[in-house]
N, C-alpha and C positions, 0 to 999 in steps of 0.2 A: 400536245400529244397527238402523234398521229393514230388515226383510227379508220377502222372499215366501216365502208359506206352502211354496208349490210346486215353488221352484226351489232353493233353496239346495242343498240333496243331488242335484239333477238332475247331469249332465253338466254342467254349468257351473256350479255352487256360484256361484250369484248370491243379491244380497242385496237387498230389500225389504222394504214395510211391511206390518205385518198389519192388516189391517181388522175391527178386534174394538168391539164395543159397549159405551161406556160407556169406567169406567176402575177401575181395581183398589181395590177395598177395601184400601188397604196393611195390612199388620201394623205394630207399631209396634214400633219396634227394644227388643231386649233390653237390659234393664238384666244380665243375666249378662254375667260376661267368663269370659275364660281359655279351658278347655278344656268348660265350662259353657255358653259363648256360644251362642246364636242369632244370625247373621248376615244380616242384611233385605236383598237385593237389589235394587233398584229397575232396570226394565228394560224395554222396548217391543218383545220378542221374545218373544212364547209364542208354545211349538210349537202346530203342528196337530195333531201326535201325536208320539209316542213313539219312533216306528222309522225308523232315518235310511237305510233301505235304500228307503222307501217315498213320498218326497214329503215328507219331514217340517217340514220348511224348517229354516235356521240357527238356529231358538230351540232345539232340541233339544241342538243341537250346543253350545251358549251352555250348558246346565243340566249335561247330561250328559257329554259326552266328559271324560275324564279322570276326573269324581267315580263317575257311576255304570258306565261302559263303560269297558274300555281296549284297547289295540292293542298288536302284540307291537312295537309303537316306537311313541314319544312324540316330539310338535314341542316341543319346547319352547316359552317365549313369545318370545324373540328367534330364532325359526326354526331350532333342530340336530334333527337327528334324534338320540334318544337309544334304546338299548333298555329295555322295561319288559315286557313278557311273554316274551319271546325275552331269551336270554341272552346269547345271540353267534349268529352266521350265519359258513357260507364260499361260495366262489363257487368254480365250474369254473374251468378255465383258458379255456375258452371263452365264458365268463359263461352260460352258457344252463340251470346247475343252481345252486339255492340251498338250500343246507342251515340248517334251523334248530333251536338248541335252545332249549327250551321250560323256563322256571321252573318248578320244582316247587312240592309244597306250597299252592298257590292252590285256591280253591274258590269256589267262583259264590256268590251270592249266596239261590240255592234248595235249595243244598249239596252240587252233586255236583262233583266234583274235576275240575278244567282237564287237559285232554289236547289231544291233538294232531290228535285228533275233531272241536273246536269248534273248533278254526283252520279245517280244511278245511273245514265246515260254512259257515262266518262269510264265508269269500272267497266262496263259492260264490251263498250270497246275496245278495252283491255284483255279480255276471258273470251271474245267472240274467237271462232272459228279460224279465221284469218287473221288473226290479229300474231304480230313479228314482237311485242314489250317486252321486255326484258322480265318484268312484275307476272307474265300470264302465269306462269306454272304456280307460284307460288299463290296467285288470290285464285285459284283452283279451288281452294276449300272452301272458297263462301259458296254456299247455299241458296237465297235469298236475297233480294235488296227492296225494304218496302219504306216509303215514304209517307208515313200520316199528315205530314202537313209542309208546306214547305221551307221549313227551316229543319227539320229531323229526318235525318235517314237511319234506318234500325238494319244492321247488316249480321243477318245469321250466318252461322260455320257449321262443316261436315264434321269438323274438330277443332280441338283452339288451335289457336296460333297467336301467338306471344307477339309475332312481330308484324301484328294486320298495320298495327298504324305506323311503324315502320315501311313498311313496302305501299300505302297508300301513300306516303308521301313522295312516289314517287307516281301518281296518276296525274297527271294534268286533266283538270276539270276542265271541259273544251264547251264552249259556248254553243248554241243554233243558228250563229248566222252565217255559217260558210258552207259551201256546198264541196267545195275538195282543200280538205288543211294539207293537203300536201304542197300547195299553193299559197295559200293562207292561211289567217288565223283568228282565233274570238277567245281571247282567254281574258283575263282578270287582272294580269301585274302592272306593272311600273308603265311599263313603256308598250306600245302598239308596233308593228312592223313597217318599215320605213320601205327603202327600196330592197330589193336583193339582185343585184348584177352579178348572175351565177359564172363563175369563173374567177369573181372579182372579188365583191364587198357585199356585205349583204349589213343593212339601220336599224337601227330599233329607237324609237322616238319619244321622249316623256308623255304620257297623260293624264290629260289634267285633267278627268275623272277617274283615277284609282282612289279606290277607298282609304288607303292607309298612307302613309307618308309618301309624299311624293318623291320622285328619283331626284338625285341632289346634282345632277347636268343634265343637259340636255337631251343628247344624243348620243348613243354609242353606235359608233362604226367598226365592223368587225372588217380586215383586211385579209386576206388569204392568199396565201402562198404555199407552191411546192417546193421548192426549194430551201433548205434550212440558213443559208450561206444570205440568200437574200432578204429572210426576214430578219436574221439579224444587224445587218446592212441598214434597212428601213427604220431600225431602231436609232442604232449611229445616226441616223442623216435626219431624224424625227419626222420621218413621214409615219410614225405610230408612234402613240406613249406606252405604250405597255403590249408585253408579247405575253402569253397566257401561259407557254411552256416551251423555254428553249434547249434546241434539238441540234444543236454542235455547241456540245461544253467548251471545242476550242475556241469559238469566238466570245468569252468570257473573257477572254484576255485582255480585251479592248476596253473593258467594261469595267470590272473590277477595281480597278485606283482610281475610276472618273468618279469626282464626285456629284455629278449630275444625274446619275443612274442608282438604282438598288436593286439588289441580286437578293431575293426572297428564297431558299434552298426551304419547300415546302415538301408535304407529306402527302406522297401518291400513292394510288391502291393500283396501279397497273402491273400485273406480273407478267415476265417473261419467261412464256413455259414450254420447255419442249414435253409435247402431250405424246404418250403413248396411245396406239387401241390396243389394252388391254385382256382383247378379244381374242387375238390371233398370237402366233407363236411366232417369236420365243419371247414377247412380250407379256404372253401370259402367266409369265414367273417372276415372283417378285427378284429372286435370285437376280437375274438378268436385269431389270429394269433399276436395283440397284448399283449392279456395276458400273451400268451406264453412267450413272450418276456420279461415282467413288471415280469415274475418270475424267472427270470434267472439273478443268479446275475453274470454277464461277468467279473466284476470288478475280484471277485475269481478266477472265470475260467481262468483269464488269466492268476492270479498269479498260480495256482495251475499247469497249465504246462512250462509257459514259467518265473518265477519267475519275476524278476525285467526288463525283457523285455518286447519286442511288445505293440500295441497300441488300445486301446478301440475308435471304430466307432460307429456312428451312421447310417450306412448307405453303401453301395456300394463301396463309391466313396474314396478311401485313398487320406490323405495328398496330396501325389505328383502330384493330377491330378488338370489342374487350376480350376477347378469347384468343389471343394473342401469347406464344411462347414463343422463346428463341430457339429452334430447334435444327440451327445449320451443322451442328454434329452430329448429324443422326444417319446422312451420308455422308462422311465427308471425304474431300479428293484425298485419293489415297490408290494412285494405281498398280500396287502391290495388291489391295484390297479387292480392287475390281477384278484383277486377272483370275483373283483365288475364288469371287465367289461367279464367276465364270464358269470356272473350270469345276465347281462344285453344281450349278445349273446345267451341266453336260454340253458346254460349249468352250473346250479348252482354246481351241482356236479361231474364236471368233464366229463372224456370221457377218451377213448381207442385208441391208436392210436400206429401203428408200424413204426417205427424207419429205414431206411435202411440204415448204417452202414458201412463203407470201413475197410477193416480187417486190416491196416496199421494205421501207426501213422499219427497222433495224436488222430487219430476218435474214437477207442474205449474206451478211455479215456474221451474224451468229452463227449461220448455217455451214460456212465455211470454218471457223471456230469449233464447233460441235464435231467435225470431218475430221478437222487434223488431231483432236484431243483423242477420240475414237481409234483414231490409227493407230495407234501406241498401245493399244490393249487385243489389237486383232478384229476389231470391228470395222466392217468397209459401208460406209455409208454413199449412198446414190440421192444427190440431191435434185429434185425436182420443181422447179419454179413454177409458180401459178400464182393468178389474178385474184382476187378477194374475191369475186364471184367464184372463181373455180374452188375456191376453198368452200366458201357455204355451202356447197351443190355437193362437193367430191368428198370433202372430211366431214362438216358439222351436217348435213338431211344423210347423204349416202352411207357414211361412216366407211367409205373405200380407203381406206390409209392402212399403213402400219406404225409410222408416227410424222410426226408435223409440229411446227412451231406457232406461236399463237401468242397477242398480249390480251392480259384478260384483266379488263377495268374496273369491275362494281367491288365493291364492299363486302365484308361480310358474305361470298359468294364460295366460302368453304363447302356448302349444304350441297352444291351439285353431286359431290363424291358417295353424295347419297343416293343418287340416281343412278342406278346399271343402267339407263335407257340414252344416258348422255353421251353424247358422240367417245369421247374417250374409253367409254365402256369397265371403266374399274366397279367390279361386284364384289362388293363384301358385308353380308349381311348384316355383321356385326355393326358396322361402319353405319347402315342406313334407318338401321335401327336408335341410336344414337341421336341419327340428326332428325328422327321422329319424335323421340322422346324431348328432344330439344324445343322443336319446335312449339308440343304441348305443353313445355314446362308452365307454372302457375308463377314464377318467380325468375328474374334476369340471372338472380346467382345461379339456379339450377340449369339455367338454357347453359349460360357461361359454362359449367361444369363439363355439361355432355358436347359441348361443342369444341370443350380442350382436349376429352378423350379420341375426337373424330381426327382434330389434329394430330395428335401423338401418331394415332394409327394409319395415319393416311403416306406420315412421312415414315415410318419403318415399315408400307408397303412400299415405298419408293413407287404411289399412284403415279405422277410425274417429277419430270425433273422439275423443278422452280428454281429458274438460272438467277434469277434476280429482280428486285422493286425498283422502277423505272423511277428515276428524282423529277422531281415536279420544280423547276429553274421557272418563278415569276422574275423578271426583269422590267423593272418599271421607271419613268422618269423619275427624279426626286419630287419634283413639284406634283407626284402624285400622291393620293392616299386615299384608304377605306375600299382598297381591292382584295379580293381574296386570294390565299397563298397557296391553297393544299388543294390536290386534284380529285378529291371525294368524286369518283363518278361522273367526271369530265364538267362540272357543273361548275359556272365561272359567273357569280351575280355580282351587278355591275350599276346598281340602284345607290351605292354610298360613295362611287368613285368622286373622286373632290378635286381640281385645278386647283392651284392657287395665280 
């Protein structure tokens, strides 16, 4: 998946293309197997840097989470929270204290012993000032972090929240022995960091002091490329076993009756959304912002980039999350539909309105998609192209747009609709209320509940469009196995992959 340098670890763990020069010198996959192996990556996600507390964007999160960082809970790849540095937790009666215990025996990677120091250190990085994670807004509620000993950390809340240990397992517990992780790194997994030839490749190496099962090969080399034509070339000519998520379904072709390859059609959380702001007119009707929608036929759009892949939403919220409805008729293309509830918005004949555009794939294609569909109903669209810097600076801090296109990666990342303060600006109190009450629930069925009402209402405000669920295409050797399929949050662990 391609992703922005800038935003994936933001507050909204959104996902874009990196605009890198050139395309990767690949490695050429190992002839070791076994435990011996070198594993080739093929991939169109290099970090900008190292440190996901910092702007790092999803490629980090793609390398790192899980092999070299870990969190005192693990997502697994079909979405459980599991524990992996905490051993078990309890909760108050009142949810507002959470007690954790902490695995023994663990040591960082620079060699000093995991305590209950580097939890609280880790969140803290997280919640500080300056800090770009994706996690900040939400672990906003803790209150406190106090450590009696070091193996327990006791972490009080402003309020409950149902999904502390959910969203801590996305904190990478960061060691004391580096002075800039943008650079490097001191965490706890599988593997320590090998080289990183920025432009190119960037290692990660087994260690053979990780507490828990070691990595089942050697080496994983991640390969980077801009080009989609070339990384799946690389694959053909096996200068990489495995591409993480390929990005011309046409060169499937090649692939598909080889029996040497396996085409994995996995479960991705990246939505393709054209975001209104909500703020300004004539976007501040839902009237309108429905139309918009009732004239766009998604059904095309999805075939016209992603062919026989990826999935039509209605909504925010993908399949995998349990508060999950199918609610693609709720606008559906109908541009009969759109002109009427136009013309009932006091916009019989249309209107003007400019586009802000990411100059990476998929957006200018959609963007021009979105233009001709538009026409047809009397809306004249003005597309504007800009750099993924310009977009963080000019739509996501400034909120200078009237709308823009945008993939948006994490899970479960409906609750923004609850924020009037988020760049899109949709306010309905009703809405935030909801994903309050959600977040207090005392029970998964009650959060479930109020987070299927936020749905319903989100998509009959027509908040945004949500064009479509980007398909998550793992393409891997045959003689590969124990890689992960689904694109849960760009996270690609790579601790079980196996040569034969």
């Amino acid at each position: 998946m391609r992703k922005t340098p800038l935003l994936a670890t933001l507050a909204i763990g959104l996902a874009t293309a990196l605009a890198l020069a050139g395309c990767s010198g690949a490695s050429s996959s190992s002839s070791a197997s076994g435990t011996d192996a070198t594993i080739a990556v093929g991939s169109q996600n290099e970090p900008v840097h190292l440190d996901n507390t910092a702007g790092s964007g999803s490629g980090v999160t793609e390398a790192f989470n899980g092999n070299v960082y870990e969190g005192l809970f693990k997502l697994t790849d079909d979405g459980k929270v599991e524990p992996l540095l905490a051993t078990k937790y309890t909760t108050s009666e009142d949810g507002l204290t959470y007690t954790f215990t902490l695995r023994e025996g663990v040591k960082f990677h620079g060699g000093s012993e995991f305590t209950s120091a580097d939890v609280k250190r880790s969140i803290e990085r997280v919640t500080a000032d300056d800090s770009q994670s994706a996690r900040k807004s939400q672990l906003a509620v803790i209150s406190g972090i106090e450590t009696p000993d070091a193996h327990t950390v006791v972490i009080t809340l402003k309020s409950r929240s149902i999904s502390l240990p959910y969203n801590l397992s996305y904190v990478w517990i960061y060691g004391p022995g580096v002075k800039d992780y943008k650079t490097a790194e001191d965490g706890t997994g599988p593997y320590t960091l090998g080289t990183w030839k920025r432009g190119s490749s960037l290692s990660i190496e087994r260690w053979s002091g990780y507490w828990g099962q070691k990595a089942k090969n050697k080496e994983v080399v991640f390969d980077y490329f801009t080009d989609a034509s070339a990384l799946s070339n690389a694959l053909l000519t096996n200068q990489v076993d495995i591409v993480t998520n390929i990005q011309s379904p046409d060169s499937l072709a090649q692939i598909k009756d080889n029996k040497d390859y396996t085409i994995n059609d996995g479960k991705s959380t990246v939505k393709e959304l054209l975001a209104f702001n909500d703020r300004v007119a004539p976007f501040d009707k839902a009237e309108v912002r429905k139309a918009v929608y009732s004239a766009i036929d998604t059904k095309k759009l999805l075939n016209s980039i992603w062919g026989d892949y990826g999935t039509l939403i209605g909504s925010m919220v993908p399949p995998s999350d349990p508060w999950y409805e199918d609610l693609t008729k709720v606008n559906p293309y109908d541009v009969s539909l759109a002109k009427k509830e136009l013309a009932e918005a006091g916009y019989p004949d249309g209107f003007t309105f400019t586009l802000d555009t990411p100059s990476y794939d998929p957006h200018p294609a959609v963007a021009e998609f979105v233009k001709s569909e538009l026409a047809k109903v009397g809306i004249t669209v003005n597309i504007n192209t800009i750099s993924a810097d310009e977009w963080y600076s000019k739509v996501f801090k400034e909120k200078n747009f009237e709308a823009t296109l945008q993939e948006h990666v994490n899970d479960r990342d409906v609750v923004w609709y609850g924020n009037p303060d988020f760049y899109w600006g949709y306010n309905n109190p009703q809405v935030t209320q909801w994903v309050n009450e959600a977040e207090q629930s005392s029970t998964t069925a009650e959060q479930t509940a109020k987070l299927k009402l936020v749905n319903e209402q989100i998509a009959k405000d027509a908040a945004s469009v949500w064009l479509y669920l980007t398909p998550q295409i793992v393409v891997a050797s045959s003689d590969l196995s124990g890689y992960t399929v689904n694109g849960l949050n760009s996270t690609f662990y790579t601790y079980d992959i196996v040569k034969k």
